[in-house]
PyMOL Python script that loads the backbone (N, CA, C, O; Angstrom):
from pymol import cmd

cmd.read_pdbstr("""\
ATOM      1  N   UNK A   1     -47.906  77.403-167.549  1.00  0.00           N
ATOM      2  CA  UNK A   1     -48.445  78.750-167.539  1.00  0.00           C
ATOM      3  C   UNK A   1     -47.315  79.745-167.698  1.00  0.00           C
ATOM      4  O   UNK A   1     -46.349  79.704-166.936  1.00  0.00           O
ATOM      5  N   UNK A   2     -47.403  80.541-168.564  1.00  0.00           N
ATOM      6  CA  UNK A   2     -46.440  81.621-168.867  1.00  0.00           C
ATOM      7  C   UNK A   2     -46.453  82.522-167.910  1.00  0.00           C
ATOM      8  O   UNK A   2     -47.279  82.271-167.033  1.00  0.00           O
ATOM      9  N   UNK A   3     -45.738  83.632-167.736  1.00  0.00           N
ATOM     10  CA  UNK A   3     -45.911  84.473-166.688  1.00  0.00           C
ATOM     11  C   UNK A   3     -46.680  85.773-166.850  1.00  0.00           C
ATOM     12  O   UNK A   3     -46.882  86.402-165.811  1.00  0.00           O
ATOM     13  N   UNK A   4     -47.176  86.311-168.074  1.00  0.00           N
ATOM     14  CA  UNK A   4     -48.015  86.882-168.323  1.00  0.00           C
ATOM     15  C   UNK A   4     -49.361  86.469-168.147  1.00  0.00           C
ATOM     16  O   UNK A   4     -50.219  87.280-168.496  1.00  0.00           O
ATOM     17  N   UNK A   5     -49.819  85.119-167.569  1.00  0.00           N
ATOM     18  CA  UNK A   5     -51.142  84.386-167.465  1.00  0.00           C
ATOM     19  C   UNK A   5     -52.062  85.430-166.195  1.00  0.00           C
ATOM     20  O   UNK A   5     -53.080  86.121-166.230  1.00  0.00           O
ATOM     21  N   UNK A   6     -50.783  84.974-164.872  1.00  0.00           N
ATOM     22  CA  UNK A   6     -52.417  86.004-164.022  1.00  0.00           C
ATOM     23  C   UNK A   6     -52.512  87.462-164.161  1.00  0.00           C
ATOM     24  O   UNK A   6     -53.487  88.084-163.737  1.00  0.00           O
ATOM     25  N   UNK A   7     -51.401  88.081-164.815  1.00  0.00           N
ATOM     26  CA  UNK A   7     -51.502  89.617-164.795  1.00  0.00           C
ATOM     27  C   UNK A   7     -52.945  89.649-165.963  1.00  0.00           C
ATOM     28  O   UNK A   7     -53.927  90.369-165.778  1.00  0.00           O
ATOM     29  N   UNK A   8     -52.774  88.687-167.169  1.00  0.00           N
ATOM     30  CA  UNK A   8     -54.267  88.930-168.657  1.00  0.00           C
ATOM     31  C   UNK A   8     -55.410  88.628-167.842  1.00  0.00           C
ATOM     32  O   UNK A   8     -56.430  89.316-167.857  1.00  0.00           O
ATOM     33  N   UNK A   9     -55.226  87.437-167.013  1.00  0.00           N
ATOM     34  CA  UNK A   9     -56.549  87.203-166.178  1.00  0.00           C
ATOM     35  C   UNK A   9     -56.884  88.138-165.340  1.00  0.00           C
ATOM     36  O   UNK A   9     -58.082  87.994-165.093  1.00  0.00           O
ATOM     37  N   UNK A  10     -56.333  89.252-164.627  1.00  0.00           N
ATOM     38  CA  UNK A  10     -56.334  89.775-163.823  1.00  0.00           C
ATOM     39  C   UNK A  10     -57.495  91.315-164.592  1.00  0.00           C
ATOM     40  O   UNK A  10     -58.662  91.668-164.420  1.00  0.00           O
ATOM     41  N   UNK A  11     -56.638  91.683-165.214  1.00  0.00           N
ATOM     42  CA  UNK A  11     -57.182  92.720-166.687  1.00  0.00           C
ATOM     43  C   UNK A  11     -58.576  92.397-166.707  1.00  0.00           C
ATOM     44  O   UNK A  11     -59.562  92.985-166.263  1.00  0.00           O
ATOM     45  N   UNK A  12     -58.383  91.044-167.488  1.00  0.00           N
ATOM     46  CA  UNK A  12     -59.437  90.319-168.505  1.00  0.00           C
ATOM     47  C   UNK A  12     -60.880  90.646-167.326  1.00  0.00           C
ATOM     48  O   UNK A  12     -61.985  90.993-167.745  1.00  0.00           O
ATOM     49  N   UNK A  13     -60.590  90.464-165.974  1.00  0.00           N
ATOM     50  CA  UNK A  13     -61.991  90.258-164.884  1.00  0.00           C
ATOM     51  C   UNK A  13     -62.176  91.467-164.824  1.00  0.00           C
ATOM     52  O   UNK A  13     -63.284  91.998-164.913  1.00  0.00           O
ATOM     53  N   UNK A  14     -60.489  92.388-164.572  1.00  0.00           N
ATOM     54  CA  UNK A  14     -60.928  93.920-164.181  1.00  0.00           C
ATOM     55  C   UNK A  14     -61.831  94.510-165.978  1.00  0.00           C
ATOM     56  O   UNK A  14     -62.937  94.930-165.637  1.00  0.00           O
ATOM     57  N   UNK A  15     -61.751  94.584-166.878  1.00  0.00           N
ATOM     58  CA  UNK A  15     -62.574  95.291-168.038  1.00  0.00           C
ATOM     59  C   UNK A  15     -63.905  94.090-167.693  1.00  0.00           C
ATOM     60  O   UNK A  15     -64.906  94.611-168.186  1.00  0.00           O
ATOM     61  N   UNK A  16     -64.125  93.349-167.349  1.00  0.00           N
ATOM     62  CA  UNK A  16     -65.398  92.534-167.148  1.00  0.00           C
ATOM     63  C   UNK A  16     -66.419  93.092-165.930  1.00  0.00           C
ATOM     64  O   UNK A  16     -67.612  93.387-165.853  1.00  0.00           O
ATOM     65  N   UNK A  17     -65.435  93.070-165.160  1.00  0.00           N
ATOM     66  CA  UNK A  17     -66.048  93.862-164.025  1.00  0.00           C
ATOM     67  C   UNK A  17     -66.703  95.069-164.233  1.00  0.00           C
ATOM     68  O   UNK A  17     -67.901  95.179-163.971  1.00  0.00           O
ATOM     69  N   UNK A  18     -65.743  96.400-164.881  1.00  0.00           N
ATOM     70  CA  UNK A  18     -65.840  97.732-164.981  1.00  0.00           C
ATOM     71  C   UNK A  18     -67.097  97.404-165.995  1.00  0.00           C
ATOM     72  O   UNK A  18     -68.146  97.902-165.585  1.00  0.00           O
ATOM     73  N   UNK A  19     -67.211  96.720-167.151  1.00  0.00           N
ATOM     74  CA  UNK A  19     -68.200  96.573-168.031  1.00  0.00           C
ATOM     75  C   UNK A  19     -69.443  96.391-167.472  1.00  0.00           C
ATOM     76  O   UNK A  19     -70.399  97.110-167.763  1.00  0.00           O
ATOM     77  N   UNK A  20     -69.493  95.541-166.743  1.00  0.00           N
ATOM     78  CA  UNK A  20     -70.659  94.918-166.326  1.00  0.00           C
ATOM     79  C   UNK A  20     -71.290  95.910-165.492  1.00  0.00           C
ATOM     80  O   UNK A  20     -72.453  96.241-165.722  1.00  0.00           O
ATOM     81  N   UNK A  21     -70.642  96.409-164.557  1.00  0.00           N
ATOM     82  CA  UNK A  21     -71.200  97.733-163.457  1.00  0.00           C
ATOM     83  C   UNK A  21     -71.661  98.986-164.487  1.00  0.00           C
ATOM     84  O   UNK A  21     -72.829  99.350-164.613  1.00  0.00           O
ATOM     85  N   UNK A  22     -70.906  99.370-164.953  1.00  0.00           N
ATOM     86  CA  UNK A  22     -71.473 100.728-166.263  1.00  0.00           C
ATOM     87  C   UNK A  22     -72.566  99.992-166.719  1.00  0.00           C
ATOM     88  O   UNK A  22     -73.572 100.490-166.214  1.00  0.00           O
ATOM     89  N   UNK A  23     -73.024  98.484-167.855  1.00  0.00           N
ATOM     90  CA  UNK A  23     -74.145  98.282-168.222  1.00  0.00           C
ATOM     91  C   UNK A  23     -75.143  97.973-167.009  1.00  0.00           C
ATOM     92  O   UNK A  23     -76.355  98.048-167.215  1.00  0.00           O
ATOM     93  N   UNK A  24     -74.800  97.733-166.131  1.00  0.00           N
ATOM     94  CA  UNK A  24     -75.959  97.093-165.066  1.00  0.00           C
ATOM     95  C   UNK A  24     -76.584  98.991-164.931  1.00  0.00           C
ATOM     96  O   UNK A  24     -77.775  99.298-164.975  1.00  0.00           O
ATOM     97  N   UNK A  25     -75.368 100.048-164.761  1.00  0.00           N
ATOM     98  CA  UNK A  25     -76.083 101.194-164.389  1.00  0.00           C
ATOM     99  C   UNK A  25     -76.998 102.095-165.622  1.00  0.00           C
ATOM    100  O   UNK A  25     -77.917 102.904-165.495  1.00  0.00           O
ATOM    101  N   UNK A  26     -76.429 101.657-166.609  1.00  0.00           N
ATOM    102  CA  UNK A  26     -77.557 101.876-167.772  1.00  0.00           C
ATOM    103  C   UNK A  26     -78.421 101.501-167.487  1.00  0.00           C
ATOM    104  O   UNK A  26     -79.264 102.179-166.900  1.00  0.00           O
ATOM    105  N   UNK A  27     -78.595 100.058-167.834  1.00  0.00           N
ATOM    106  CA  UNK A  27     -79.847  99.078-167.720  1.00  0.00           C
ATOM    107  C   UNK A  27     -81.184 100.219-166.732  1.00  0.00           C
ATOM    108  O   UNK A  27     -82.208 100.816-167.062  1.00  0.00           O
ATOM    109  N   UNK A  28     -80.270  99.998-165.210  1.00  0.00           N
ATOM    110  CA  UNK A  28     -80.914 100.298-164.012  1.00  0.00           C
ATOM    111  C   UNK A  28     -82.035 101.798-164.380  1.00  0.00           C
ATOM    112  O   UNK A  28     -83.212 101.992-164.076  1.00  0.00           O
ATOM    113  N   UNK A  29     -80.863 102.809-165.287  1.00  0.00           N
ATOM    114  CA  UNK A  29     -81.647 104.207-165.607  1.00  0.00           C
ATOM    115  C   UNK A  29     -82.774 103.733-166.637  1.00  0.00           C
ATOM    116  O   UNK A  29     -83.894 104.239-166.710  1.00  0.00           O
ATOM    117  N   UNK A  30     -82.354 102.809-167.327  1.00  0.00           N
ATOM    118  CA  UNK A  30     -83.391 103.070-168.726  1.00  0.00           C
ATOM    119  C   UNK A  30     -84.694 102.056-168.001  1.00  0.00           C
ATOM    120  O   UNK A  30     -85.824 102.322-168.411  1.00  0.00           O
ATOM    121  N   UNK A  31     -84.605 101.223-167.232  1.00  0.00           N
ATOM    122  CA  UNK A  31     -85.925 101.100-166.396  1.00  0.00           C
ATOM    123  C   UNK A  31     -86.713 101.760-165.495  1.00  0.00           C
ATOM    124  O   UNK A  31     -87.799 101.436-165.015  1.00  0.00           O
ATOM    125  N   UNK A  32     -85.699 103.193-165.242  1.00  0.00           N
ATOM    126  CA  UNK A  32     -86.744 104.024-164.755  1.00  0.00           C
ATOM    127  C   UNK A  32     -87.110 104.951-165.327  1.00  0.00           C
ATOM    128  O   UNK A  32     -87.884 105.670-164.695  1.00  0.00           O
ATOM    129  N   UNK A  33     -86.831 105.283-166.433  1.00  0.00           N
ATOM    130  CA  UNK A  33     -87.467 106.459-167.664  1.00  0.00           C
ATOM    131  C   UNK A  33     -89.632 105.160-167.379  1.00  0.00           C
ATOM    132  O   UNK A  33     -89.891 104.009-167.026  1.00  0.00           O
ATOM    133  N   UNK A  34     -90.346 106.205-167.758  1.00  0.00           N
ATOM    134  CA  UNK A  34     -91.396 106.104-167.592  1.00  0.00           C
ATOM    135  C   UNK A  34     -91.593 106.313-169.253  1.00  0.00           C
ATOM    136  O   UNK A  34     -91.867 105.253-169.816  1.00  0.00           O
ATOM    137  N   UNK A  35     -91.517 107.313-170.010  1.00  0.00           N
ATOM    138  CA  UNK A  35     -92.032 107.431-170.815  1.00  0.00           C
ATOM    139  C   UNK A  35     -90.270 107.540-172.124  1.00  0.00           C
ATOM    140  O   UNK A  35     -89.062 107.550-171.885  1.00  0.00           O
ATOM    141  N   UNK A  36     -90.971 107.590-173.222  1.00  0.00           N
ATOM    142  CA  UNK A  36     -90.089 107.175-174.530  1.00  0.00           C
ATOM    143  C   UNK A  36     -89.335 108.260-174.947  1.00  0.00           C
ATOM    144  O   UNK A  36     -88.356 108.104-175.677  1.00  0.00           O
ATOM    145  N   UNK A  37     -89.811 109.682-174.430  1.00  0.00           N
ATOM    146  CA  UNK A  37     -88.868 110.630-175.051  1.00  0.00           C
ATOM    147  C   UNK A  37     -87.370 110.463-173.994  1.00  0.00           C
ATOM    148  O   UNK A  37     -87.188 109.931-172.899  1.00  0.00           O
ATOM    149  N   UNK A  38     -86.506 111.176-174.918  1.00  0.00           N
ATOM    150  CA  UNK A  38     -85.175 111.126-174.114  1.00  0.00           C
ATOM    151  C   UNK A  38     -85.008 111.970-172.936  1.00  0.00           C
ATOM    152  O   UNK A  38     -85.527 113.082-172.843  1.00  0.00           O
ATOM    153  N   UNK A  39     -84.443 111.553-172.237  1.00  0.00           N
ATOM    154  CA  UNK A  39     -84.020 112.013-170.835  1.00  0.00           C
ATOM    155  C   UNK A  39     -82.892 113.301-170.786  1.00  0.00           C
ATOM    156  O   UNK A  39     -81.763 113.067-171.217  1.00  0.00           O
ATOM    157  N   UNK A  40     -83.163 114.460-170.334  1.00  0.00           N
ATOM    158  CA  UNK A  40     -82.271 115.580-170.063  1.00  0.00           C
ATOM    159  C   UNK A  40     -80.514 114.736-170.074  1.00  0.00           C
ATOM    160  O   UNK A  40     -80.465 113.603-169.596  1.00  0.00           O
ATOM    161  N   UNK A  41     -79.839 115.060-170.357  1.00  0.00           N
ATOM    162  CA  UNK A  41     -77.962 115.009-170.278  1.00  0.00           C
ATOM    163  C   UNK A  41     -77.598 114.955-168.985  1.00  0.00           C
ATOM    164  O   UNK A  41     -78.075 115.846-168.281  1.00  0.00           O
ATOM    165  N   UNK A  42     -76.693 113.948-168.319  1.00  0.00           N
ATOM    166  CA  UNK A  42     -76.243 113.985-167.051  1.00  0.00           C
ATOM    167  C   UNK A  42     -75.580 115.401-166.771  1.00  0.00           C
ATOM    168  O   UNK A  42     -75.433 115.958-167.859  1.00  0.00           O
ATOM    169  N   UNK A  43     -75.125 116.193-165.734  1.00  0.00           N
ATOM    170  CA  UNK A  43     -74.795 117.317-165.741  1.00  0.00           C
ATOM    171  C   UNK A  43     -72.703 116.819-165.901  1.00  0.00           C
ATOM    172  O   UNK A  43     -71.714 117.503-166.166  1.00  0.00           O
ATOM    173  N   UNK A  44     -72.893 115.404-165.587  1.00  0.00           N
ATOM    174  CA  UNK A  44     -71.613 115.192-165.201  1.00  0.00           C
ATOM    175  C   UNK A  44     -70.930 114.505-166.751  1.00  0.00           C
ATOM    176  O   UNK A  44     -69.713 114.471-166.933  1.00  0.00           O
ATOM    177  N   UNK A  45     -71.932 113.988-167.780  1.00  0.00           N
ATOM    178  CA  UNK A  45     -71.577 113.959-168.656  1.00  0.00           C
ATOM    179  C   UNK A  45     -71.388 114.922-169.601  1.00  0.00           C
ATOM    180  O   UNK A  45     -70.601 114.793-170.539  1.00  0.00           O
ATOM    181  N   UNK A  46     -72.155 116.002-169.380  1.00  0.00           N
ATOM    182  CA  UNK A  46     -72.164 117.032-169.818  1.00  0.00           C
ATOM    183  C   UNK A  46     -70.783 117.793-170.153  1.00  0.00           C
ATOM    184  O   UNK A  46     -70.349 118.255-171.208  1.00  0.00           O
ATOM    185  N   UNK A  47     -70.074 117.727-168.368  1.00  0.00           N
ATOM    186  CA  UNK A  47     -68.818 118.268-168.076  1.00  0.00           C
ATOM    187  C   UNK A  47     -67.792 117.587-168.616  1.00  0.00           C
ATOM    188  O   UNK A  47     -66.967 118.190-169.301  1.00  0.00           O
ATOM    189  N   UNK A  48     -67.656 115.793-168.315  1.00  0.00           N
ATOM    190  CA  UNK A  48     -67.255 115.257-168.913  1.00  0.00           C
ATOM    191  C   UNK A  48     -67.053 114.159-169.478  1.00  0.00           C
ATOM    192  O   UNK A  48     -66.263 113.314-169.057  1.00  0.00           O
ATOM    193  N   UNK A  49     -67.841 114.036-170.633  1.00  0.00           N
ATOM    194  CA  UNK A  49     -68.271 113.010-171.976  1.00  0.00           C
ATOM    195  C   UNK A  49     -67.285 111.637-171.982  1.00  0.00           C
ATOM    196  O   UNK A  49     -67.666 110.476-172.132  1.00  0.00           O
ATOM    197  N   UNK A  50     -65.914 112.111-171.777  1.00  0.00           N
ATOM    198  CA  UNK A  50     -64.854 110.780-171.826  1.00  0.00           C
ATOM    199  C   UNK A  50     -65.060 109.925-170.579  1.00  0.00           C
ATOM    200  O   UNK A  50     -64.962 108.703-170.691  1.00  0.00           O
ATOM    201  N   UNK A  51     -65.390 110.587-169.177  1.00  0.00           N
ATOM    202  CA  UNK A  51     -65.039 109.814-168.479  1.00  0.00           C
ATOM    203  C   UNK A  51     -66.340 108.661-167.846  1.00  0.00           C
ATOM    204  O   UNK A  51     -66.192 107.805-166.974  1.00  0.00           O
ATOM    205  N   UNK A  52     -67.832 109.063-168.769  1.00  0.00           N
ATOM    206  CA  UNK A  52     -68.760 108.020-168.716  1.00  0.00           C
ATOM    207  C   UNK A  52     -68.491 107.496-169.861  1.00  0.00           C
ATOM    208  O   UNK A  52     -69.572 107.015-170.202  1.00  0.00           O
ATOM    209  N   UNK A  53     -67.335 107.163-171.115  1.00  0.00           N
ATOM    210  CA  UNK A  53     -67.726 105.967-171.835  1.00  0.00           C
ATOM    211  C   UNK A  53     -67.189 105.077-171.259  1.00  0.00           C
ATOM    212  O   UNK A  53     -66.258 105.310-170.487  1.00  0.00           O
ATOM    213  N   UNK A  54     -67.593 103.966-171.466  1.00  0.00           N
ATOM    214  CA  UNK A  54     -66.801 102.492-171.152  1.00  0.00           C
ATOM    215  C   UNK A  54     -65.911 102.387-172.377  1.00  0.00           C
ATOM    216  O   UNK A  54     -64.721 102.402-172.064  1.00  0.00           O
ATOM    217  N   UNK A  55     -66.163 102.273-173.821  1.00  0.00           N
ATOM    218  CA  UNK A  55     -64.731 101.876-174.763  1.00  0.00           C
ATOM    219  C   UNK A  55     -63.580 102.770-174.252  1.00  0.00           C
ATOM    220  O   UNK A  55     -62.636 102.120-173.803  1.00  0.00           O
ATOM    221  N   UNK A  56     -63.426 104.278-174.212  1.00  0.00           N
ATOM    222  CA  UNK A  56     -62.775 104.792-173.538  1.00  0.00           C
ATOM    223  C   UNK A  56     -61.988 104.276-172.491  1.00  0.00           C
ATOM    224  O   UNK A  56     -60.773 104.225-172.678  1.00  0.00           O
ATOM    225  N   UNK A  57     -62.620 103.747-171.053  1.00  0.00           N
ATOM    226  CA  UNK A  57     -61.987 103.392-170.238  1.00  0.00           C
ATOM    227  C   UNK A  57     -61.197 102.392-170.127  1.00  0.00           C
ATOM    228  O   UNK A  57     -60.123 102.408-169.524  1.00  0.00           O
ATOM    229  N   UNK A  58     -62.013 100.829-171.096  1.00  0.00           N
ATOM    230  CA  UNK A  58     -61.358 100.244-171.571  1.00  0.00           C
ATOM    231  C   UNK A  58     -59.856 100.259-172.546  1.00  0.00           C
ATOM    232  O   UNK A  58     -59.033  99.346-172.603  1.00  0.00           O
ATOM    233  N   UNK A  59     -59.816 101.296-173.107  1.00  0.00           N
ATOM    234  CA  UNK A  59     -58.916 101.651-173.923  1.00  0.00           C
ATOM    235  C   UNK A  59     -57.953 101.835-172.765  1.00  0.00           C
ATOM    236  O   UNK A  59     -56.942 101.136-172.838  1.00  0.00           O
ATOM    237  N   UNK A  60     -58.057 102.620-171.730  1.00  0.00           N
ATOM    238  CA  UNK A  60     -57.268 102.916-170.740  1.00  0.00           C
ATOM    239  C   UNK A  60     -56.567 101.814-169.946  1.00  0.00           C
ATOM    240  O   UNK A  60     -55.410 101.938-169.544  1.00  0.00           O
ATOM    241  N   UNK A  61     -57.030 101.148-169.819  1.00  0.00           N
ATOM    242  CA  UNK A  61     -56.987  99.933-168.524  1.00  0.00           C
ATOM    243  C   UNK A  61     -55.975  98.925-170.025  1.00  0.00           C
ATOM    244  O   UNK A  61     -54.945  98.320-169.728  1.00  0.00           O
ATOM    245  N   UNK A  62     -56.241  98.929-170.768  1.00  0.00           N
ATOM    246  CA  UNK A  62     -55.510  98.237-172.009  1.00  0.00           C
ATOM    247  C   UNK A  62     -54.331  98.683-172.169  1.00  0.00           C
ATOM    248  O   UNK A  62     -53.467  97.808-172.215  1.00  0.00           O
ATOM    249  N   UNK A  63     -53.854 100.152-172.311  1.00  0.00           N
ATOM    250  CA  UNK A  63     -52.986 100.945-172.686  1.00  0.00           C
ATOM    251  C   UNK A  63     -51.789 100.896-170.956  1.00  0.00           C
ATOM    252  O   UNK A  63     -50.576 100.799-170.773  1.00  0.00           O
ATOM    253  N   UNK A  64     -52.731 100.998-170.250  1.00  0.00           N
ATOM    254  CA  UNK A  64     -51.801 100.967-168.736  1.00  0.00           C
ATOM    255  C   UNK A  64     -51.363  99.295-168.609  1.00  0.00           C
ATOM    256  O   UNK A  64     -50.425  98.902-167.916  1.00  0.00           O
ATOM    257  N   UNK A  65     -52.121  98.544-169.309  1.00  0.00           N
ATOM    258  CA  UNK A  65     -50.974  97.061-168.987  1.00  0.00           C
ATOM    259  C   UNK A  65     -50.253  96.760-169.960  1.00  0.00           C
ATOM    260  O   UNK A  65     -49.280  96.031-169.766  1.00  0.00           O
ATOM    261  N   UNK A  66     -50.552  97.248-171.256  1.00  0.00           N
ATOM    262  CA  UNK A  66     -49.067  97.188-172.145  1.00  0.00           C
ATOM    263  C   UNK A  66     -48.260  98.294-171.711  1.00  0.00           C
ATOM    264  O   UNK A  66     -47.090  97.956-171.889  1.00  0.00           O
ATOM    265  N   UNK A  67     -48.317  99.429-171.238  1.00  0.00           N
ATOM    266  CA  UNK A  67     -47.356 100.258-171.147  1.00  0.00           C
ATOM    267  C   UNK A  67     -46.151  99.646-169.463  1.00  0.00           C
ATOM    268  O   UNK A  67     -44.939  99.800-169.313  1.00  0.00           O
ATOM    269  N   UNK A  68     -47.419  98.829-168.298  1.00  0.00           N
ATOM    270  CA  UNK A  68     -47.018  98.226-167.642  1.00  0.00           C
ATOM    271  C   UNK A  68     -45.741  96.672-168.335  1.00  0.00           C
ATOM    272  O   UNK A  68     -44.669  96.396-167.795  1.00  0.00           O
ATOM    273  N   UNK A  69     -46.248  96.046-169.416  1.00  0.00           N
ATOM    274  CA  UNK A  69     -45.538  94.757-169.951  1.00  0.00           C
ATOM    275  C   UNK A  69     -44.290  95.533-170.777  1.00  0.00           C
ATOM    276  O   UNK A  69     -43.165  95.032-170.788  1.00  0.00           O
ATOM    277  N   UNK A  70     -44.582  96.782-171.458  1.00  0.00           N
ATOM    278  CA  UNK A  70     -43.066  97.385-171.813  1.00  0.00           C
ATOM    279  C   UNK A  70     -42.197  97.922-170.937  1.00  0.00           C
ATOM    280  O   UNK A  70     -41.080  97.404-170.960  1.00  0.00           O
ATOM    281  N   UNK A  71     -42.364  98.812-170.162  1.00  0.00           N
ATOM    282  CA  UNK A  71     -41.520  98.847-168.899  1.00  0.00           C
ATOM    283  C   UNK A  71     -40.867  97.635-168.109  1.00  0.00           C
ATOM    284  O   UNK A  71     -39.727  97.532-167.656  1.00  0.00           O
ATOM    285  N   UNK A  72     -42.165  96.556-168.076  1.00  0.00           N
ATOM    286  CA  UNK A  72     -41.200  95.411-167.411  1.00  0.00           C
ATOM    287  C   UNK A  72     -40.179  94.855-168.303  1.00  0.00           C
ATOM    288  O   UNK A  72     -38.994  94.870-167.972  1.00  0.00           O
ATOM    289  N   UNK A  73     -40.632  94.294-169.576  1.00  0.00           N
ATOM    290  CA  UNK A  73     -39.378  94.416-170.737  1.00  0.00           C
ATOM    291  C   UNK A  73     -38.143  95.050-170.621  1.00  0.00           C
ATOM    292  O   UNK A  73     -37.056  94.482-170.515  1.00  0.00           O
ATOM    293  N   UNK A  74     -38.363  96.316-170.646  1.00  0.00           N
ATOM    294  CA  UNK A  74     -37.700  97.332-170.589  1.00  0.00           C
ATOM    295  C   UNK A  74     -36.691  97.019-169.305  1.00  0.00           C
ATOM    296  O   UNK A  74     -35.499  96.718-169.361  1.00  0.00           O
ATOM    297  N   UNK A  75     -37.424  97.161-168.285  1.00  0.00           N
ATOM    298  CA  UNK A  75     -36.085  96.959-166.956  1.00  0.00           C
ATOM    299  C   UNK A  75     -35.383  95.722-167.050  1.00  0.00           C
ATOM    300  O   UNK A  75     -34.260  95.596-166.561  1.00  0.00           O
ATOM    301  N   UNK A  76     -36.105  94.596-167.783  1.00  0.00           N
ATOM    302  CA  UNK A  76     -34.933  93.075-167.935  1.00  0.00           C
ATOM    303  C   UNK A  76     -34.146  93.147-168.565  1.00  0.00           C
ATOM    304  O   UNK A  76     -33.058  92.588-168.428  1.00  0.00           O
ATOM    305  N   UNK A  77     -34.461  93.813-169.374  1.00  0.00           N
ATOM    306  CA  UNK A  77     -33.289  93.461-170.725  1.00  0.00           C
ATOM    307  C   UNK A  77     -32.558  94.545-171.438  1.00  0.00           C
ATOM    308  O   UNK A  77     -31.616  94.492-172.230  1.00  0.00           O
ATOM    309  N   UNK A  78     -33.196  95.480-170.981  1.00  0.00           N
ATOM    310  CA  UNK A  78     -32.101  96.793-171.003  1.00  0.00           C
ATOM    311  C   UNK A  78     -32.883  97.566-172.599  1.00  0.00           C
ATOM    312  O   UNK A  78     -33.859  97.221-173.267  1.00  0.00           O
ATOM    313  N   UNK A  79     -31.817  98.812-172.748  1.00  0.00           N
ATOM    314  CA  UNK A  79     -32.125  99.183-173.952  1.00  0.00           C
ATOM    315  C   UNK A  79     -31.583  98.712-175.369  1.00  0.00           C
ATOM    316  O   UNK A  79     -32.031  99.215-176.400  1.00  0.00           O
TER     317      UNK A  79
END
""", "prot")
cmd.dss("prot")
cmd.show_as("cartoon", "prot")
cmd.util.cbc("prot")
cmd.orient("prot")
């Protein structure tokens, strides 16, 4: 096992996790709409749109462990 193994596994559960909770809370709303027209705008998506997407967040959680694997680079082996 390389040493990058449990930090990808670690990621890999955390974007699985975060995924799964955002679709379970979709799911959960769109079974309680009653009828087919669309539902009024969250007030909080409204305010702010980036921080209910999931690709977004994902992008984030991606970007913070390579920027985490270059820094560690970075402190071993110098510039």
């Amino acid at each position: 096992m390389g040493m990058w193994t449990i930090p990808m596994i670690i990621t890999v559960i955390l974007i699985i996790a975060v995924s799964y909770f955002l679709t379970a809370g979709v799911m959960k709303k769109a079974r309680q709409r009653a009828s087919a027209t669309d539902t009024p705008i969250n007030k909080m998506v409204k305010e702010h749109p980036v921080a209910m997407n999931p690709i977004i967040i994902m992008y984030l959680i991606f970007g913070l462990f390579a920027g985490i694997m270059i820094f560690y680079y970075w402190s071993i082996y110098g510039y």
